[in-house]
KEROBA-337799 format. One record per residue (C-alpha): residue number from 1; residue in one letter; chain; y, z, x. Coordinates in steps of 0.02 Angstrom, whole numbers, plus 50000, padded with zeros to 5 digits. Layout:
REM KEROBA-337799
NUM;A;A;Y;Z;X;
...
***
This chain:
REM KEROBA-337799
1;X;A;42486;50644;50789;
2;X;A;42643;50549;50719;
3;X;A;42620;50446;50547;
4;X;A;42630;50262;50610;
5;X;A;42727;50242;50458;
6;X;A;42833;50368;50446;
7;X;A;42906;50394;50634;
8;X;A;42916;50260;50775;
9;X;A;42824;50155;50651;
10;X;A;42849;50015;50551;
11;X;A;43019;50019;50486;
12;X;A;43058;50099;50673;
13;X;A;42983;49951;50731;
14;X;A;43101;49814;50642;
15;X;A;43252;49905;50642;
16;X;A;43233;49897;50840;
17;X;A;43235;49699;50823;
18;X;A;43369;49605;50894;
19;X;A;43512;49586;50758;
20;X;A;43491;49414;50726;
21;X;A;43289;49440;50730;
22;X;A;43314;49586;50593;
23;X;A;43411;49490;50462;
24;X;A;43301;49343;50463;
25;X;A;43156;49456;50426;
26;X;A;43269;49551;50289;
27;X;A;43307;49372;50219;
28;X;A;43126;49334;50205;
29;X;A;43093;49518;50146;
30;X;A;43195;49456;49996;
31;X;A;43120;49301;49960;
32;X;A;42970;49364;49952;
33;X;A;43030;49481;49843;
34;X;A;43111;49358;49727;
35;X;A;42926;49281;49693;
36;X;A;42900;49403;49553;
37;X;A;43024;49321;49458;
38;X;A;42956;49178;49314;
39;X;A;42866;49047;49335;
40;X;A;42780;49112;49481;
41;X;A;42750;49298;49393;
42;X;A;42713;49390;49597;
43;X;A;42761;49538;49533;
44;X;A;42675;49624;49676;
45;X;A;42758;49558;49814;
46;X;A;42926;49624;49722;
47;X;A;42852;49810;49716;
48;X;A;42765;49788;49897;
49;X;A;42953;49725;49974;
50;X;A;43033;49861;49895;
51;X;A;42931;49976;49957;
52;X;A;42961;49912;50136;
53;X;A;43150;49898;50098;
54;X;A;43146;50078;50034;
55;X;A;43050;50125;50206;
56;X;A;43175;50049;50284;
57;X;A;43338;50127;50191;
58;X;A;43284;50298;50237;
59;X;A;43265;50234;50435;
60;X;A;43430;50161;50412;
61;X;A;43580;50251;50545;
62;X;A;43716;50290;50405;
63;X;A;43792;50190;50260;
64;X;A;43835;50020;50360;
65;X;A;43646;49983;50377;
66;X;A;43618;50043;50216;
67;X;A;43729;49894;50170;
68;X;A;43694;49789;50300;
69;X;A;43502;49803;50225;
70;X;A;43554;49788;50044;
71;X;A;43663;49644;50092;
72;X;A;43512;49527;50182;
73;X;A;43367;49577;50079;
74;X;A;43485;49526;49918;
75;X;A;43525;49368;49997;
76;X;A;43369;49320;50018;
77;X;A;43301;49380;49843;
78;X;A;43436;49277;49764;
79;X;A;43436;49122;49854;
80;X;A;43272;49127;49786;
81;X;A;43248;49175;49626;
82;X;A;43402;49076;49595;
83;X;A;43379;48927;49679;
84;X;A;43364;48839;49488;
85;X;A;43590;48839;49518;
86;X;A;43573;48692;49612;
87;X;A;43494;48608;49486;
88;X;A;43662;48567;49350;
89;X;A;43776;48497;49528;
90;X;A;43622;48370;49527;
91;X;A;43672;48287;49361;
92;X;A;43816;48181;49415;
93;X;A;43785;48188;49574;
94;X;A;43927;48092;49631;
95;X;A;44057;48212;49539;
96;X;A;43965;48386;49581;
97;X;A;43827;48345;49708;
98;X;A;43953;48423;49867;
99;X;A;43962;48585;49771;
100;X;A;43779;48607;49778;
101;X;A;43738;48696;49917;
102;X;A;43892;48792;49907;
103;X;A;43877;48860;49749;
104;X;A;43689;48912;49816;
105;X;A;43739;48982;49953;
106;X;A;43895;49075;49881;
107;X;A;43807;49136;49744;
108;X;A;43658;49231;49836;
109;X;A;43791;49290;49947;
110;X;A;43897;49350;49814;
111;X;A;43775;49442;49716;
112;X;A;43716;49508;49857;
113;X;A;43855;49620;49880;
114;X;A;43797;49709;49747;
115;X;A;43633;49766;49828;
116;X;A;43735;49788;50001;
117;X;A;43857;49931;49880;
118;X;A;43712;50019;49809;
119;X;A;43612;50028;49956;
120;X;A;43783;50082;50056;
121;X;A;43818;50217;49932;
122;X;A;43667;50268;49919;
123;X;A;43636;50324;50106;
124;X;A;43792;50371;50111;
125;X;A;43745;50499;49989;
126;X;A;43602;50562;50072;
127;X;A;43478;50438;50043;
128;X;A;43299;50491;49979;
129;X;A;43223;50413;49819;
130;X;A;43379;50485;49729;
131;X;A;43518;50358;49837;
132;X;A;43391;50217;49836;
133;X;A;43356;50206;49648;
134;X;A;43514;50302;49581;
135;X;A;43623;50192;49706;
136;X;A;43537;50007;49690;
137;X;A;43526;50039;49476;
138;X;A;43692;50068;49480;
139;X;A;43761;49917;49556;
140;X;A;43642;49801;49483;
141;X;A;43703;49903;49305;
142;X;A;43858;49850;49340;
143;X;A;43807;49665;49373;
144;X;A;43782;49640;49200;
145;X;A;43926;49694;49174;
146;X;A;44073;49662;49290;
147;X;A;44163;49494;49291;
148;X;A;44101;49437;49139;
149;X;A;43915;49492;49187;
150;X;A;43768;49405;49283;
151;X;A;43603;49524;49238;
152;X;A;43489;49348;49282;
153;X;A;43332;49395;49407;
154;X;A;43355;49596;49396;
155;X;A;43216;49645;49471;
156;X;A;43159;49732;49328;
157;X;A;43135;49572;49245;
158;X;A;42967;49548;49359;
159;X;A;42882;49664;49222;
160;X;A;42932;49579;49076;
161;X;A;42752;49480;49070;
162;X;A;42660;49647;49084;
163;X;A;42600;49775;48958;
164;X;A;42759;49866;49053;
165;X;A;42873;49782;48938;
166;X;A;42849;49904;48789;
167;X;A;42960;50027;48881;
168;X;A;43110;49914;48850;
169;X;A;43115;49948;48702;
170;X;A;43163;50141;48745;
171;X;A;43241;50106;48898;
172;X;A;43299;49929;48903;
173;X;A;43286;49810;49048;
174;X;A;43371;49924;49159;
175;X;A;43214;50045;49126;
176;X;A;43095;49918;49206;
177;X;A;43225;49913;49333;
178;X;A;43194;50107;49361;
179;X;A;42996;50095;49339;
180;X;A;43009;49964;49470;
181;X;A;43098;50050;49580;
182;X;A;43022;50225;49579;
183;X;A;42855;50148;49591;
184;X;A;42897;50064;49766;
185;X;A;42970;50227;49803;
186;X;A;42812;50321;49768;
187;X;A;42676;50180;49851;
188;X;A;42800;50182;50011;
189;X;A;42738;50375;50031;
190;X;A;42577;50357;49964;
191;X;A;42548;50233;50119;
192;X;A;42614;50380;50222;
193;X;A;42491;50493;50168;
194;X;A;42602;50598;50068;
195;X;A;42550;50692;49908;
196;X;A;42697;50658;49804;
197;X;A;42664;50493;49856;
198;X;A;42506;50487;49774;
199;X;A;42566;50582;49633;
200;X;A;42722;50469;49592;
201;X;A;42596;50331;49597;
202;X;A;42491;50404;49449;
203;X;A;42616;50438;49365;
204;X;A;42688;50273;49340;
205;X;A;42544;50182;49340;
206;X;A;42500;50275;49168;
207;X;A;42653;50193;49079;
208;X;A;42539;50038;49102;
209;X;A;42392;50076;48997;
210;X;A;42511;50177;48875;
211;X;A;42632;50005;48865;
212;X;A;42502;49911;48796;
213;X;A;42406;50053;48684;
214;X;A;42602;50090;48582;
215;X;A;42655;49905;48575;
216;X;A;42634;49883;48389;
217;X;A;42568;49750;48286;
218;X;A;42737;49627;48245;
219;X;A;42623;49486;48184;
220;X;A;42686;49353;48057;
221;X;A;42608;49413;47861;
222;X;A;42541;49282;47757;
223;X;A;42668;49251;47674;
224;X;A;42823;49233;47831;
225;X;A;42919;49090;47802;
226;X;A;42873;48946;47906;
227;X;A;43007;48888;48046;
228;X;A;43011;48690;48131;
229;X;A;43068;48680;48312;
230;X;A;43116;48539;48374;
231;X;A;43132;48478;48541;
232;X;A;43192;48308;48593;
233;X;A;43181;48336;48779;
234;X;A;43326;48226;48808;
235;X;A;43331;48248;49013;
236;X;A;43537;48309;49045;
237;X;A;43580;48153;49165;
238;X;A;43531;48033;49006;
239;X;A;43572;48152;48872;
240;X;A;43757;48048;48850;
241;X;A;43711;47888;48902;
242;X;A;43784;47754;48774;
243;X;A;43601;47694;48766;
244;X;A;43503;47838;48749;
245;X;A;43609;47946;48624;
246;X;A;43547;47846;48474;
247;X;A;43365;47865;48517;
248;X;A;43374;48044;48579;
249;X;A;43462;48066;48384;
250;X;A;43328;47953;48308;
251;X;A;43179;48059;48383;
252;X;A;43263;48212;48313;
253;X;A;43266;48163;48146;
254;X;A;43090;48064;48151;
255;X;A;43009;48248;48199;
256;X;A;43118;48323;48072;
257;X;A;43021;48218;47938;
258;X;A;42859;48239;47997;
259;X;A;42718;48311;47941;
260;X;A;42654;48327;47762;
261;X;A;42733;48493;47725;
262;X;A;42893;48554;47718;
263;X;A;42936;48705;47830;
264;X;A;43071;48832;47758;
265;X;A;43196;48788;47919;
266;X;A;43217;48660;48040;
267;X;A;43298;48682;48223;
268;X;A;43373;48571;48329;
269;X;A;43413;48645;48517;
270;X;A;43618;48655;48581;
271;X;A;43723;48501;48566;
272;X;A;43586;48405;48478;
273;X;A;43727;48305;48359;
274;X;A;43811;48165;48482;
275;X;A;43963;48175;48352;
276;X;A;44123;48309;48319;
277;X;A;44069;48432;48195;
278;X;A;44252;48384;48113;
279;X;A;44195;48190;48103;
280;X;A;43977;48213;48065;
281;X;A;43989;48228;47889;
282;X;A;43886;48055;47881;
283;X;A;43802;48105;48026;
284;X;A;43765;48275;47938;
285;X;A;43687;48170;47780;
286;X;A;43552;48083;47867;
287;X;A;43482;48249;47955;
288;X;A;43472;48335;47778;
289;X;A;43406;48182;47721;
290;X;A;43257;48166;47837;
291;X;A;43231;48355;47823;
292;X;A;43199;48332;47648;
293;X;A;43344;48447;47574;
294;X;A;43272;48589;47694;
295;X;A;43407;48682;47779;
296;X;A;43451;48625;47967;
297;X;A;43513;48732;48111;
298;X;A;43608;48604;48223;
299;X;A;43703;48620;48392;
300;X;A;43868;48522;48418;
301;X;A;44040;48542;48454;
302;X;A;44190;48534;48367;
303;X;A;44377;48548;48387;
304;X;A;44514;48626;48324;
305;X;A;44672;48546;48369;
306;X;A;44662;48576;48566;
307;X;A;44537;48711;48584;
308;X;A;44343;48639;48613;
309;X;A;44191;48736;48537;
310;X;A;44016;48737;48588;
311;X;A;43960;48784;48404;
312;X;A;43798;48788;48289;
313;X;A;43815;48757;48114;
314;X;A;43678;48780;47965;
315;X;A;43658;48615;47846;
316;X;A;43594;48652;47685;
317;X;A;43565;48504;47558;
318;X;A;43673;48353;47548;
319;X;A;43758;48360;47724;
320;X;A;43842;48520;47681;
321;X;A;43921;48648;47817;
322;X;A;43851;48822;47747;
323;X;A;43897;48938;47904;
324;X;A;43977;48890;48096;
325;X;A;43965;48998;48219;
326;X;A;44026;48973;48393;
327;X;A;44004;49020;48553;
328;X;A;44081;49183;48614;
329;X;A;44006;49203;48792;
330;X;A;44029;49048;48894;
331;X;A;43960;49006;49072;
332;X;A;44106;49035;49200;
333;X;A;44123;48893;49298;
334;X;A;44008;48793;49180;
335;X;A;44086;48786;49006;
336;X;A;44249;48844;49068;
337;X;A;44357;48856;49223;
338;X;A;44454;48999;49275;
339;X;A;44628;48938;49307;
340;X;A;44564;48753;49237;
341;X;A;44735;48656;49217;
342;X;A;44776;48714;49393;
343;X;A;44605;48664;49454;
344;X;A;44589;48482;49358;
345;X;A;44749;48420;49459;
346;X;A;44627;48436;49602;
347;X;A;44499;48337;49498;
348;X;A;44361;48499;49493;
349;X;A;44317;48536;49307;
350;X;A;44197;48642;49229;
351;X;A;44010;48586;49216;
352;X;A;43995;48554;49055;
353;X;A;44160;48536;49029;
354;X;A;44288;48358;49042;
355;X;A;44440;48424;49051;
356;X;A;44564;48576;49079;
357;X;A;44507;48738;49014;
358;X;A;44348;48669;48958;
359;X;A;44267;48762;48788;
360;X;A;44350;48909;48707;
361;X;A;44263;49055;48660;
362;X;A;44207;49114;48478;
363;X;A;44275;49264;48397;
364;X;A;44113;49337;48435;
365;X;A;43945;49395;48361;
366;X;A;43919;49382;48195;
367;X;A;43790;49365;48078;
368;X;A;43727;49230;47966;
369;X;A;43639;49222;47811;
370;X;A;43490;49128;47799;
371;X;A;43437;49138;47622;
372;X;A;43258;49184;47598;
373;X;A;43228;49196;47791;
374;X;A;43339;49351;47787;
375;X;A;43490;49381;47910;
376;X;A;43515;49286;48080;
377;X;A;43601;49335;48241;
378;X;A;43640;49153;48316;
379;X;A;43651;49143;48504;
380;X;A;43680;48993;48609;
381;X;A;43603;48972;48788;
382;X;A;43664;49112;48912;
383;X;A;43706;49222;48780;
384;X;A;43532;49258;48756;
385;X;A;43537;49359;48934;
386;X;A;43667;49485;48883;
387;X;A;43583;49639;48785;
388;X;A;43786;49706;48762;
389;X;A;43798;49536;48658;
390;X;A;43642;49578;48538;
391;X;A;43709;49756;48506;
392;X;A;43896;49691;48463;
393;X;A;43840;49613;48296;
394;X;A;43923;49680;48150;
395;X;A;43755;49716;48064;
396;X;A;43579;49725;48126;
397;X;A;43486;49562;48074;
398;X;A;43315;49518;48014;
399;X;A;43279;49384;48178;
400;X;A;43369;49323;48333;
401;X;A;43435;49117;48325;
402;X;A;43431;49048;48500;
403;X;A;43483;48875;48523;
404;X;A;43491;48825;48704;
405;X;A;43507;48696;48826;
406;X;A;43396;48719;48981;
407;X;A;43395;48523;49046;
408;X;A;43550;48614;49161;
409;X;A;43398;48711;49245;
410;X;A;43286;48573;49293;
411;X;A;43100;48604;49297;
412;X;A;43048;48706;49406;
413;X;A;43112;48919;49373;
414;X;A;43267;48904;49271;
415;X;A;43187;48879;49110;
416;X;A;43036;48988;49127;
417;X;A;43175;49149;49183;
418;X;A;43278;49104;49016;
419;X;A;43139;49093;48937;
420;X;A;43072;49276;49012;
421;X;A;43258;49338;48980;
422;X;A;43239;49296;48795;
423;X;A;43080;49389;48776;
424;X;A;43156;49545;48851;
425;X;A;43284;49549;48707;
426;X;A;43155;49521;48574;
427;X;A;43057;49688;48637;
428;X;A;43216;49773;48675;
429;X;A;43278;49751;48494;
430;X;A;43114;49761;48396;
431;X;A;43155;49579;48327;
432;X;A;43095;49426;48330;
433;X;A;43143;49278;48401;
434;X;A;43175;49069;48354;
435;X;A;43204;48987;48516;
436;X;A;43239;48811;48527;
437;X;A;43272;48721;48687;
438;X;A;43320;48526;48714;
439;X;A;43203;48497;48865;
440;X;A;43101;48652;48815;
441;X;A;43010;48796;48828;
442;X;A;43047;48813;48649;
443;X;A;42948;48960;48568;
444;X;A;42936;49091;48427;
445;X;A;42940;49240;48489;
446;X;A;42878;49408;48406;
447;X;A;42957;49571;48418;
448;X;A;42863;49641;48555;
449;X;A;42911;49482;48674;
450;X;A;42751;49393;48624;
451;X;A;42773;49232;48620;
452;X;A;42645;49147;48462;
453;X;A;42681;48981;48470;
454;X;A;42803;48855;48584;
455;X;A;42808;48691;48651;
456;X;A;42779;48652;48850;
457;X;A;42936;48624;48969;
458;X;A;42980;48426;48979;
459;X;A;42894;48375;48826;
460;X;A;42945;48290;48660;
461;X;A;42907;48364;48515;
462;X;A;42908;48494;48355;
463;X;A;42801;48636;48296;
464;X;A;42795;48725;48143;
465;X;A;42790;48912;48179;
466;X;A;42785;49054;48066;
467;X;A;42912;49190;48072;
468;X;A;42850;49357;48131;
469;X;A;42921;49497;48049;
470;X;A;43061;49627;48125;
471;X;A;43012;49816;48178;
472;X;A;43107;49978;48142;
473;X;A;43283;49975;48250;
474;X;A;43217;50030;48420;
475;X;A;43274;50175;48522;
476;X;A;43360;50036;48642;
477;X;A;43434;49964;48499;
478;X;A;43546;50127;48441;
479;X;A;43586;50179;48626;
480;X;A;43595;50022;48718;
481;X;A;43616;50025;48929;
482;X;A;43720;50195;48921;
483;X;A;43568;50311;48953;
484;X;A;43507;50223;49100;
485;X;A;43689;50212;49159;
486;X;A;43701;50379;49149;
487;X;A;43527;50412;49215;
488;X;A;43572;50312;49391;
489;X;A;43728;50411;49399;
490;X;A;43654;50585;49392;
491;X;A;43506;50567;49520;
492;X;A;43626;50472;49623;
493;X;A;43764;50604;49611;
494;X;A;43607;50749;49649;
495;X;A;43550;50634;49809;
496;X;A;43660;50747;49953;
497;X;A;43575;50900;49822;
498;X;A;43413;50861;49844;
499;X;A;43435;50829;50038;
500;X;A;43521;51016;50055;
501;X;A;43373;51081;49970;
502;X;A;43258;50997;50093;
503;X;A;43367;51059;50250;
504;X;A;43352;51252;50175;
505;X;A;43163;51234;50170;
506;X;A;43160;51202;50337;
507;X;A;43261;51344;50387;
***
């Protein structure tokens, strides 16, 4: 008797759908998919979708509806798990609202082509488990890479709030990816009855129970310096406002003074200072005043003649500048427009940006000295989703700086995903963590991706958090992505292999 499953069953059954029928089901396969993603943590529909979608891939008639599959399923992950883009178009509406929808709908269908190339390539090498995982890791590798990289709502990233997330710091984010994807693999022919099936699902589900026995013990010691986060929660449409800047600063520096003791650093989230860096010297006087002499991280920007920087600098006593860094990774589109001269004749700017080019990048990473706190890798907003940028610091530090501002991402996903994405790097590096964000979640962050202390989403206010101390450099940390890299390519390139050894032993 034929497997339901497996022949004339259910993935028989939808590819036989009329076209139009099929994609709207692959579109809601991929939403569904997408819930796994933060805040709403489904991480079983992800590894139940894929499993269909793998079921599926192997029923697929050659490479076009391999890619035809990848390409609708994606879509309807990332219009999903993405849906947060809409959110900075809604801030002047009148100048961005039209691109809303457009840049919603252009950006799940662009990234989806990504999914529609690996699943492609990978029937058209032979499918199997080795063209579905070596094929879609590949191309979502490469997303993080390619065009100045986009590795937001990986799928992998579904495990970060799981004892799974150990593993990252062997394998990186793209080895969630490939425990994620092997694991739908293996459940898709478990449900057929088949013993490697039920094998492959053993097997991974021990690197659950062995995640959370290794992660180690990254507590703060008694004696960790003690860090102040500050959030404003200054929402992004009043953030300017002639008559709001003042008491957006003013709330700033009242929780700055707070509290009867003094904390060994204070934080203030990006673009907190509503003045130039090159003209804030006053300004710069009453924030080290109200801190007490305690050194400030701020966020601000300054110029230099024509170029714009979206910069953080550390005050130390008096109003003085002790280190600027700024921003080396800037939001395409957001911060900066390709081609902006050509595009501000047509009136169509940047974001977060007023005119031309927008902000110019940093030099890159670099690392800052933070007196008794030890060494500091500063990051600002999205560059606290690239794990290339973490490994590209001259020296390893002591703790990870993040300064961000999430008002861009509304309420609803944006912030909880940034905040996952931030996490991930802690584990993957074996360090710690300050995050500050204007309209939150602002959190300390140990280095195993815990998170020991923060301050809700769309609340005012500041925390004193101790500083958890840094592990050994991880095994991530010395090899970075180029082992998984390699790792897709190899299982990919042995995908026709595997399927010749198949058609021998049933010769």
């Amino acid at each position: 008797m034929a497997d339901p499953l497996r022949a004339g069953g259910l993935a028989d059954r939808i590819w036989a759908l009329p076209r139009r029928r099929r994609i709207l089901v692959f579109l809601l396969f991929g939403a569904l998919a997408a819930l796994g993603q933060a805040p709403w943590g489904l991480w079983p529909f992800t590894l139940i979708v894929l499993a269909l979608v793998y079921g599926l891939f192997e029923r697929a008639a050659g490479w076009r509806q391999g890619a035809g599959l990848g390409w609708a399923v994606g879509a309807g992950y990332f219009l999903v798990a993405l849906s947060w883009i809409i959110e900075p178009f809604l801030v002047d509406v009148a100048r961005h609202g039209w691109m809303a929808p457009f840049a919603a709908l252009g950006l799940a269908a662009g990234l989806a082509l990504f999914w529609a190339g690996g699943l492609g390539l990978g029937r058209a090498m032979g499918g199997g488990v080795a063209g579905f995982a070596g094929g879609l890791g590949l191309t979502e590798t490469a997303r993080g890479y390619l065009f100045t990289g986009f590795p937001w709502a990986r799928p992998g990233q579904v495990l970060i709030d799981t004892p799974l997330l150990h593993w990252s710091s062997y394998f990186g984010g793209l080895g969630l990816l490939a425990l994620l994807l092997l694991a739908s693999v293996a459940l898709w022919r478990a449900v057929q009855g088949r013993s490697d099936g039920i094998i492959g699902c053993v097997a991974v589900a021990l690197f659950w129970p062995l995640g959370a026995w290794l992660t180690p013990d990254a507590s703060a010691p008694d004696e960790a310096p003690t860090v102040r986060l500050v959030q404003p929660n200054a929402p992004q449409h009043e953030k300017w406002k002639r008559d709001k800047v003042q008491e957006f600063f003013d709330r700033q520096i009242a929780f700055s003074s707070a509290g009867d003791t003094r904390p060994d650093l204070i934080v203030w989230p990006e673009t907190a200072v509503p003045v130039m860096l090159n003209d804030a010297a006053p300004t710069l006087e009453v924030i080290s005043d109200a801190a007490g002499g305690v050194p400030v991280v701020v966020g601000l920007q300054r110029h230099d003649g024509p170029r714009l920087y979206n910069s953080l600098a550390l005050v130390e006593a008096g109003g003085t500048v002790a280190s600027v860094y700024d921003k080396h990774h800037l939001v395409p589109f957001g911060e900066y427009m390709p081609f902006g001269d050509l595009m501000a004749r047509f009136g169509i700017y940047g974001l977060a940006a007023s005119q031309g080019q927008g902000y110019s990048p940093g030099p890159g990473a670099q690392v800052i000295d933070m007196g008794a706190l030890g060494r500091a890798l500063p990051l600002i907003c999205y560059e606290g989703v690239f794990a290339q940028d973490i490994r590209a610091a001259p020296e390893r530090p002591e703790f990870m700086l993040l300064i961000t501002n999430d008002a861009w991402f509304g309420e609803i996903s944006g912030p909880y995903q940034h905040l996952a994405q931030a996490r991930l790097r802690s584990a993957e590096q074996g360090l710690p963590m300050i995050r500050v964000a204007n309209t939150g979640v602002s959190a300390m962050i140990d280095a195993t991706g815990r998170v020991t202390a923060s301050i809700p989403l769309g609340e005012a206010g500041w925390l004193d958090a101790a500083l958890p101390s840094p592990l050994p450099p991880t095994v991530y940390a010395r090899t970075g992505d180029m082992p998984m890299l390699l790792f897709f390519l190899i299982i990919l390139v042995s995908s026709p292999l595997g399927n010749g050894a198949r058609e021998w032993r049933r010769m």
